[in-house]
C-alpha positions, 0 to 999 in steps of 0.5 A: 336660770340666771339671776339679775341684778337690778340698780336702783340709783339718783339723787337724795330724795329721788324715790329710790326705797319706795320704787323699789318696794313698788317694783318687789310687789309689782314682780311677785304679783306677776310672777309665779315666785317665792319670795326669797326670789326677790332679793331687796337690798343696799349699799351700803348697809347690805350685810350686818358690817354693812350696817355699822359701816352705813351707820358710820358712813351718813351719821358721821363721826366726831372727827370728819371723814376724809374723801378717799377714807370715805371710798374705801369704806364705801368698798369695803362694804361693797365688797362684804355685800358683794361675797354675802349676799349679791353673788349667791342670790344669782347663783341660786338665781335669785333677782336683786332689787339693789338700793345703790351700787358702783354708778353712786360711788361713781357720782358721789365720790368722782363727780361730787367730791372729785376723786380720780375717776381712774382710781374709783374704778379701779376700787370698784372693779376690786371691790366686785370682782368685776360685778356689774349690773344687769340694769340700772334704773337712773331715777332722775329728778331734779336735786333741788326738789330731791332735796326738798323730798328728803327734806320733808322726811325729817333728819337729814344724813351726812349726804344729804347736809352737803351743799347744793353745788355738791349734788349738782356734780353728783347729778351731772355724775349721772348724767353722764354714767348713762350716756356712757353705759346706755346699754345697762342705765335706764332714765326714768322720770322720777319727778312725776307721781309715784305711780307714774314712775311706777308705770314706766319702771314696771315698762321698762322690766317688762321689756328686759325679762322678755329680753333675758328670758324668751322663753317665757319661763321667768317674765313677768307677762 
């Protein structure tokens, strides 16, 4: 049985942590599994370097970060999380449930900060050894109301200070990753109620566990 990784991605305040812990609960409900077999994780901040590098990433530091500084220390950590956790999760055939991964350095550091494209793959591809997503699930909403999300849970993090332009790019980022890869990113309506986002993710796993596994042996039904 293969393992899957599954992407958790969107704007600030798009609902992503509290989906996926909905999704976590969702899948061992349905499924006939320890929970060991359901990985949660993030990025960054997956491994014990990962949390000192998220530390230094969104609390800041007394000098600025500058932007390709600030990518390659979003690979460093990808690549920790990467060879430490992700990679022996599916070879014991575990499922991830993956708070962020290559499509937010995509949107954060290409569309939002304006780095190469080019260069930002080519980092990524190091970084993972060529490790892609299964699927991705693209909650999308608004960045304005986001923002006011993220708002409302208290201090905001060296992301979320950023100016509204800035994660405008980002969403745009987004936007167009899942017109480029329709066959691995999934659009879901994250501006609806907690359990109506719940519903269409819990749809859209459906769907996939029924595709990678026909025989049943694995599927949440």
């Amino acid at each position: 049985m293969q393992g899957k990784l599954i992407v958790f991605e969107g704007v600030e305040g798009s609902g992503k942590t509290t989906q996926i812990q909905r999704s976590r609960h969702w899948l061992l409900e349905r499924m006939n599994q320890k929970p060991s077999n359901v990985v949660v994780t993030r990025e960054p901040g997956g491994t014990t370097l990962g949390s000192r590098l998220r530390q230094l990433l969104l609390q800041g530091h007394q000098h600025p970060i500058q932007d390709r500084a600030e990518l390659l220390i979003f690979a460093a950590d990808r690549a920790q999380h990467v060879e430490e956790v992700i990679n022996p999760t599916l070879l014991a055939g575990g499922i991830i449930l993956c708070d962020r991964f290559t499509d937010s350095t995509i949107a954060y550091q290409g569309y939002g900060r304006g780095l190469s494209l080019e260069l930002i793959e080519n980092i990524c591809q190091v970084a993972t050894d060529g490790r892609t997503s299964d699927l991705t699930l693209w909650l999308d909403v608004d960045v304005e109301v986001g923002l006011a999300r993220a708002k409302a849970r208290g201090t905001a993090d060296r992301m979320e200070q950023a100016d509204l332009a800035f994660h405008r790019r980002v969403q745009q980022g987004f936007t167009a990753l899942a017109a480029a890869h329709s066959h691995r990113i999934v659009r879901v309506d994250a501006s609806r109620s907690e359990a109506e986002v719940q519903e269409q993710i819990q749809m859209i796993l459906t769907q996939k566990f029924a595709q990678w596994y026909p025989d049943n042996s694995f599927s949440p039904d």
